[in-house]
FIKEVEX-381569 format. One line per 5 residues: number of its first residue (from 0); their letters; for each residue x, y, z of C-alpha. Coordinates in pm, 1 decimal, always signed. Example, Ala and Ser with C-alpha at 12.3 -4.5 7.8 and 13.67 -1.06 7.14 Angstrom:
REM residues 2
0 = AS = +1230.0/-450.0/+780.0; +1367.0/-106.0/+714.0
This chain:
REM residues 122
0 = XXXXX = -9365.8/-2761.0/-4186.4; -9566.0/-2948.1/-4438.2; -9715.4/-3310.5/-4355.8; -9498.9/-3488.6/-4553.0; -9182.9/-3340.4/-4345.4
5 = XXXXX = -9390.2/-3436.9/-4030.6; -9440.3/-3792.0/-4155.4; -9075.4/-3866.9/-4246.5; -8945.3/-3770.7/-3883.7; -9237.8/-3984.8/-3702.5
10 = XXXXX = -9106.7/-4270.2/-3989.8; -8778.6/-4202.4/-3883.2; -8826.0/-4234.7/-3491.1; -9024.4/-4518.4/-3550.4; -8731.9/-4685.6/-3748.2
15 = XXXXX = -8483.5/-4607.6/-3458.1; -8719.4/-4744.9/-3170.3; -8882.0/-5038.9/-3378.9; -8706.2/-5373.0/-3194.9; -8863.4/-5634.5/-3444.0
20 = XXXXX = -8600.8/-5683.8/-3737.2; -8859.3/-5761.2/-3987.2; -9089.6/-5485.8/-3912.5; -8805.6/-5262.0/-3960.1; -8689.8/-5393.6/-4259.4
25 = XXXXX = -9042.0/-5261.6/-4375.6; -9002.7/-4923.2/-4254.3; -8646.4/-4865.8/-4407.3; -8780.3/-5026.6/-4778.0; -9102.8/-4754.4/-4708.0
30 = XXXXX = -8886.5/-4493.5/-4613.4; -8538.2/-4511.7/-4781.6; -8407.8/-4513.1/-5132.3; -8238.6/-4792.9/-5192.5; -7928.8/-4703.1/-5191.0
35 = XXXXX = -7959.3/-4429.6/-4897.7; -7693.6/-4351.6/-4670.9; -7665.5/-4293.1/-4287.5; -7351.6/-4091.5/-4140.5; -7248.8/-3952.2/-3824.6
40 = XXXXX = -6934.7/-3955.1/-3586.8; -7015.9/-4371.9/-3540.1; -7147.1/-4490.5/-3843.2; -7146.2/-4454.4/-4239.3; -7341.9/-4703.3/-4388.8
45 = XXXXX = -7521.1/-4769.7/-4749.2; -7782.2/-4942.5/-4777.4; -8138.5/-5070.0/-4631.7; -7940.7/-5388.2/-4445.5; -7632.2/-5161.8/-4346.3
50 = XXXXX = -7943.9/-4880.4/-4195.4; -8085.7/-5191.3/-3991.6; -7784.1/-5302.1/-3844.5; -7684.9/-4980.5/-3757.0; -8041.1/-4925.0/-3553.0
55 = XXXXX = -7985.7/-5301.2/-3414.6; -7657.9/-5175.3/-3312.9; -7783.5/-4919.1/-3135.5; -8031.1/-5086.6/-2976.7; -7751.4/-5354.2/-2851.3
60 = XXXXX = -7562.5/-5040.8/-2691.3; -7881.5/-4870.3/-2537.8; -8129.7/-5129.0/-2461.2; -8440.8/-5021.1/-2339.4; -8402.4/-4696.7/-2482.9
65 = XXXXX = -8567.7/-4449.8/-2689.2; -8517.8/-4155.2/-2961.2; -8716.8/-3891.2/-2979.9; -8750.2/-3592.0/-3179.2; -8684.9/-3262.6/-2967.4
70 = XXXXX = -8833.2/-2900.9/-3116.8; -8957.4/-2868.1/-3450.2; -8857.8/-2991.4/-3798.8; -8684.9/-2733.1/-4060.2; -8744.3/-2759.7/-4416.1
75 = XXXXX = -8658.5/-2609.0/-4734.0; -8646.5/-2726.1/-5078.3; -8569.2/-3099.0/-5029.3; -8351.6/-3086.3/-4667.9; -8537.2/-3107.9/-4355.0
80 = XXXXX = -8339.9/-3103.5/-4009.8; -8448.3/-3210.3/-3626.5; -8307.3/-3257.6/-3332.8; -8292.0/-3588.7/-3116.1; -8248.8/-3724.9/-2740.1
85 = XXXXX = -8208.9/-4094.9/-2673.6; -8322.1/-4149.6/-2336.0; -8491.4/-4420.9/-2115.5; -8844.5/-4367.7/-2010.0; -8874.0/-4108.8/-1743.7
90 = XXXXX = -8468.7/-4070.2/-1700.3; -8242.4/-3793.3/-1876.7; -8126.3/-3819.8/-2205.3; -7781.8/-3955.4/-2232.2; -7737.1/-3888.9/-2586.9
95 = XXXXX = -7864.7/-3586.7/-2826.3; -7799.3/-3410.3/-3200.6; -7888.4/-3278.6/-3511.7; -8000.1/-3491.9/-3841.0; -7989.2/-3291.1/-4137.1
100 = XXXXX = -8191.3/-3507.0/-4424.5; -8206.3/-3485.2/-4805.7; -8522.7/-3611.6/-4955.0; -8568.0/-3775.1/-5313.6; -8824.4/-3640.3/-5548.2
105 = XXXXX = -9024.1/-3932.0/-5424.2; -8986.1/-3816.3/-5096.6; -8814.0/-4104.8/-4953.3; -8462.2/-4046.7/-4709.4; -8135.2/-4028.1/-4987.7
110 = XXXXX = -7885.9/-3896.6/-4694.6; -7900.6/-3840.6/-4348.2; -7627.5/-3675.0/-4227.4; -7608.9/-3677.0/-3789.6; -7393.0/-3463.3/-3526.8
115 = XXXXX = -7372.6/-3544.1/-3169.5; -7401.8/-3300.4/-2947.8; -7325.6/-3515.0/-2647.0; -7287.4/-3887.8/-2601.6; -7170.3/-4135.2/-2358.4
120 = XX = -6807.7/-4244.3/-2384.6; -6821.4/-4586.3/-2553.6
């Protein structure tokens, strides 16, 4: 795994747990082309504002809770994939799945594809 893979998930957690709106805002612009996309079974968005709202979202439907990355990080040529649990500090994960990522020449997030592998009902 080379650093810059490392750096782009701890980004990319740090996105998804960051609660301040304006801090993440900064993270997505640092991290993100601009017009990057975000899919999985709940969301498709475009876009640094449609990528906040969808963490704010999530944050609205799991307050208190975290992501975290779970094994290690993948990579070849410019796709990098991890695996995730959202869980509360010191309880059981109630969510988990697989991000597979495509990186820009720049190294910033074009596409981040998701799959859950289990989820609450909602």
């Amino acid at each position: 795994m080379t650093s810059t893979a490392a750096t782009v998930a701890d980004q990319y957690f740090a996105m998804w747990n960051c609660d301040d709106a304006e801090a993440r805002a900064k993270l997505i612009a640092e991290l993100w082309v601009d017009e990057a996309m975000f899919v999985d079974p709940t969301f498709e968005v475009t876009g640094h504002d449609g990528l906040s709202k969808t963490v704010e979202t999530a944050h609205q439907m799991f307050p208190g809770y975290r992501f975290t990355r779970t094994g290690s990080i993948d990579e070849h040529h410019n796709r990098l994939r991890w695996t995730w649990e959202l869980a509360a500090e010191g309880q059981p994960a109630v969510a988990g799945g697989t991000d597979l990522v495509t990186l820009a020449p720049s190294g910033k997030i074009v596409e981040v594809v998701g799959f859950i592998d289990f989820a609450p009902a909602h």
